[in-house]
Every structure is written in structure tokens, then in C-alpha cells.
Backbone as CSV, one residue per row, in Angstrom:
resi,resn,N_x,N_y,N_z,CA_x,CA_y,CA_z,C_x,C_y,C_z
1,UNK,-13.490,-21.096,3.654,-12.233,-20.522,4.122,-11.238,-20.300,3.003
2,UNK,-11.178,-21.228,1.662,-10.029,-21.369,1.212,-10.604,-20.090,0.053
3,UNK,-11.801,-20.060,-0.376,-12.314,-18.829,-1.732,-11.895,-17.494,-0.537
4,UNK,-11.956,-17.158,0.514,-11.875,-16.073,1.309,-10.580,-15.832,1.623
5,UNK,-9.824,-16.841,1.606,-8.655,-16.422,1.610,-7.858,-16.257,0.303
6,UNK,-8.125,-16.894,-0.618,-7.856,-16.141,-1.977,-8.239,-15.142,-2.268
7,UNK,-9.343,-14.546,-1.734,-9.946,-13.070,-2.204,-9.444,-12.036,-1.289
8,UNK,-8.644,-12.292,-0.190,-7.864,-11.566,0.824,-6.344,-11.294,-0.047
9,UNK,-6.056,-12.133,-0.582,-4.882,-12.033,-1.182,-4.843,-11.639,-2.108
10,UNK,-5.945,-11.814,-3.000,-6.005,-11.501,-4.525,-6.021,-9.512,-3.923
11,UNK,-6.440,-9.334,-2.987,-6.942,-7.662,-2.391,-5.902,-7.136,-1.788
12,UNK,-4.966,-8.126,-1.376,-3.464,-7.704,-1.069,-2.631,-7.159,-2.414
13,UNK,-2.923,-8.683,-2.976,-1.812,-7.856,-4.391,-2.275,-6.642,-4.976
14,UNK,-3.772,-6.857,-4.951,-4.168,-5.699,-6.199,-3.472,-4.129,-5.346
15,UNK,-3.394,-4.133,-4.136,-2.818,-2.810,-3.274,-1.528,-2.632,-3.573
16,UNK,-0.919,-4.025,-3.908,0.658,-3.346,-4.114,0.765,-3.501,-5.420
17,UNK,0.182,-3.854,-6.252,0.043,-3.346,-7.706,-0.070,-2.208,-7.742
18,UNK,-1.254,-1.698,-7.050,-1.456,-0.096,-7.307,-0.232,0.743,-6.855
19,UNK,0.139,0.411,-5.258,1.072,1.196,-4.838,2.507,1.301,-5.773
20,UNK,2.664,-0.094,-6.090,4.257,-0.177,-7.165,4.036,1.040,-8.400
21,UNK,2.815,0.517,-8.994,2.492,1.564,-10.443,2.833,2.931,-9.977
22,UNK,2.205,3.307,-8.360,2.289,4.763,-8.358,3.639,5.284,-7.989
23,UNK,4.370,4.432,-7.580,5.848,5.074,-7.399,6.528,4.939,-8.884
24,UNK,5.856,4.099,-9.767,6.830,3.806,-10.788,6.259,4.905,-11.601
25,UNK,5.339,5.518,-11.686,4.689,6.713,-12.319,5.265,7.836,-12.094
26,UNK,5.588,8.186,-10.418,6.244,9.528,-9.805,7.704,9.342,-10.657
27,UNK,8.413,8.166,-9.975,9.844,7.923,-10.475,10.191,8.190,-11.855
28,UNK,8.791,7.762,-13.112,8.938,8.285,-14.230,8.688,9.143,-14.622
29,UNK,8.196,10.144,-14.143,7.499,11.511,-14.361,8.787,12.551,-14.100
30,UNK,9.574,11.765,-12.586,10.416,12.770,-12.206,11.775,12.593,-13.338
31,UNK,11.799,11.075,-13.502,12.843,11.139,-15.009,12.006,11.635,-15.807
32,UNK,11.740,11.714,-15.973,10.934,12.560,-17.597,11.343,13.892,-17.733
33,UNK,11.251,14.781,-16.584,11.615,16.054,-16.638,12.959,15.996,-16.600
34,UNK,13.896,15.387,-15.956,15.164,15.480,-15.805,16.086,14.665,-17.055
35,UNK,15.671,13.942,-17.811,16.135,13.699,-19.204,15.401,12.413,-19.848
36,UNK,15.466,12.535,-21.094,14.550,11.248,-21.709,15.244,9.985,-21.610
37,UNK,16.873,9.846,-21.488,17.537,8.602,-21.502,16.668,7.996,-20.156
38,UNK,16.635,8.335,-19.276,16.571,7.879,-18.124,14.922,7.247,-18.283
39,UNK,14.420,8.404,-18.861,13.032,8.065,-18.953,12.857,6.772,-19.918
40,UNK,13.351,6.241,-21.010,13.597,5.084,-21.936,14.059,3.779,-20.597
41,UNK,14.890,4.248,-20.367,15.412,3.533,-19.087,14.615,2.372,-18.298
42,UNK,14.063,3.581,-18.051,12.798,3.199,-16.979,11.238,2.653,-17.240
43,UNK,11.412,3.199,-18.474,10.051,2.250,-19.142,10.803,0.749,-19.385
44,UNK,12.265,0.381,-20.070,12.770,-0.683,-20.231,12.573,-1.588,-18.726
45,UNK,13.100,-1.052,-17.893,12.970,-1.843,-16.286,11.400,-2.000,-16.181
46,UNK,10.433,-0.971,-16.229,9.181,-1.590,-15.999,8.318,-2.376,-16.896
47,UNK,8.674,-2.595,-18.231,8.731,-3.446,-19.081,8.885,-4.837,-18.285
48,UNK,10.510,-4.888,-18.219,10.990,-5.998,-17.618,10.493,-6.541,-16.343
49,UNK,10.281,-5.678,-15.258,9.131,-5.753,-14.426,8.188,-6.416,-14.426
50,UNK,7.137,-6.076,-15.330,5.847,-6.430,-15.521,5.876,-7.861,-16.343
51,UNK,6.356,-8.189,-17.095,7.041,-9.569,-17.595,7.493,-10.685,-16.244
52,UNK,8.313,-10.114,-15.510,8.978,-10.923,-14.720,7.695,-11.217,-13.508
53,UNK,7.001,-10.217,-13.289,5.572,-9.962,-12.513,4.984,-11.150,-12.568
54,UNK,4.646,-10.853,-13.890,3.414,-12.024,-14.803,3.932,-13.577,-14.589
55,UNK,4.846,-13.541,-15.134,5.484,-14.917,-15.270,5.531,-15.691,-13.500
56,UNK,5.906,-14.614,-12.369,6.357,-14.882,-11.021,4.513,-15.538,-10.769
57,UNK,3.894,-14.801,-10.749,2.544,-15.066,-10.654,1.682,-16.197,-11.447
58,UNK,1.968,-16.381,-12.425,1.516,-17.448,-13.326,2.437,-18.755,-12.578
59,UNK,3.478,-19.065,-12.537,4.227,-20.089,-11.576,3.564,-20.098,-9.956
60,UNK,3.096,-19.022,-9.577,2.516,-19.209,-8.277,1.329,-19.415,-8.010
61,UNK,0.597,-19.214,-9.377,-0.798,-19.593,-9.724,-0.875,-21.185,-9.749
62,UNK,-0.021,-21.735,-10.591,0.360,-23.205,-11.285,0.690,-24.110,-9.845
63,UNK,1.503,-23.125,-9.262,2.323,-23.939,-8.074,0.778,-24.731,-7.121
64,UNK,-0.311,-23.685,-7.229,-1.153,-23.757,-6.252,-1.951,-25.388,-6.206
């Protein structure tokens, strides 16, 4: 029960991993055309993102 339910979850996140990346892809694509500040911007936030991601997950890994 307990490996099956980690592999349910581990199949949850990996979906909203994907789904987050793909809005954060559109969102940067659509700054991209509309000016590069924004586009710097936004790589800085998903930078920060993906850091804060990792770290949230590694503590919830640890917590377990």
C-alpha cells in the first residue's frame, strides 16, 4: 500500500510539474514577444521557483 501510494503521488506531481512548465513556457513566450525586460523577469521568478520547488520537496521528502 505504502510503495503504491508513493507512486500515485510521485504521478501526481510529475502532472503538475508538467502542467506548471507549460504555462510558464506560454507566459514566457508571450513575454518574449512583448518585451525582453519582462522576459528576464520571468526567467528570474522561475529560477526562484524551481529553487523554492526543490528545497519545498526535499523538506517533504526528509519530513517523511
Amino acid at each position: 500500500g505504502y510503495a503504491a501510494k508513493c507512486n500515485q503521488m510521485s504521478v501526481k506531481g510529475f502532472i503538475m510539474i508538467m502542467i506548471t512548465l507549460w504555462f510558464t513556457m506560454v507566459q514566457t513566450w508571450h513575454h518574449l514577444f512583448k518585451d525582453s525586460i519582462s522576459l528576464i523577469k520571468s526567467l528570474i521568478l522561475l529560477l526562484l521557483n524551481h529553487f523554492l520547488f526543490r528545497e519545498t520537496m526535499l523538506t517533504l521528502l526528509q519530513a517523511e
